[in-house]
Every structure is written in C-alpha cells, then in structure tokens.
C-alpha positions in Angstrom: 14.4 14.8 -29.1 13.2 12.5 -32.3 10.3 13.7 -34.0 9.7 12.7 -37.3 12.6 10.4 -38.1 14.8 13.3 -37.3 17.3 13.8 -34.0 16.4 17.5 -33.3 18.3 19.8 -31.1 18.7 23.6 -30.2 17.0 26.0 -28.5 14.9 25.3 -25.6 11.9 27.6 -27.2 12.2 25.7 -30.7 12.3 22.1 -29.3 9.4 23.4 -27.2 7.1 24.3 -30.6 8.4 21.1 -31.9 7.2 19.0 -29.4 3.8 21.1 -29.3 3.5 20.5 -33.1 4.1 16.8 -32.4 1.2 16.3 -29.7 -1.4 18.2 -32.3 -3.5 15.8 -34.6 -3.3 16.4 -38.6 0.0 18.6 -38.4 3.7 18.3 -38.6 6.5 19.0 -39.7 8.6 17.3 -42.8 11.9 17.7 -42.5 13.0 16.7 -45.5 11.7 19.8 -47.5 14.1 22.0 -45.3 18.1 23.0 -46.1 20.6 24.2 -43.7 20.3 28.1 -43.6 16.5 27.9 -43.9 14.4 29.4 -41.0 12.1 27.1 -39.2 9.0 29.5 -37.7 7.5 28.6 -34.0 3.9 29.5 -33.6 5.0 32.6 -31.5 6.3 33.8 -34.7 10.1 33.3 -33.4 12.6 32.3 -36.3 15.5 29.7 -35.8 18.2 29.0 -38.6 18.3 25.3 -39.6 21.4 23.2 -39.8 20.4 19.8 -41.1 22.1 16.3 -42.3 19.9 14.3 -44.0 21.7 11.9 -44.1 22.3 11.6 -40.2 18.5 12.6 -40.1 19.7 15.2 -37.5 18.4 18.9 -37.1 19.5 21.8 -34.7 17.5 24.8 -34.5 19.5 27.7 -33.3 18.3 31.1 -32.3 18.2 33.6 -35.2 
C-alpha cells in the first residue's frame, strides 16, 4: 500500500490502522521521523517494529 510517499507493508492489522489513519481528515502519519527498530502504535494500542529505507521510501510493520 502507498500512503504518504511511503510503500508500506506488514501485518494485515497495521496496514489496516494505516489505511484508517489515511481516510481521517487532519491526521497522519510522517514517516520520515521514524527509524528501523522503532514501534509504530495502531489505535487498538497494538505495537509493530518498524523496518524503514528512506531512501527506497519503503516501510514494513511487523508484529511485535
């Protein structure tokens, strides 16, 4: 999925908070103030570790 500039991929249950944080109005997510080994937090209070490439502008959010 692409949201934000980014290719993201992962979990089913983080790409599904991503793509609910992408249909609400005045939020989202900027991708360029995480690192790999960061945690990226759904609403349901679910962590996933972050591996990113800025670079590539790719993200995968895998379970934690």
């Amino acid at each position: 999925m692409l949201a934000y500039g980014y290719e993201v991929k992962g979990s089913p249950e983080a790409l599904a908070d991503v793509r609910e944080v992408k249909g609400m109005k005045n939020c989202w997510i900027n991708w360029n103030n995480f690192n790999t080994g960061d945690l990226y937090w759904d609403g349901n209070g679910n962590g996933y570790k972050v591996e990113i490439n800025h670079e590539a502008k790719q993200v995968t959010l895998n379970e934690w």
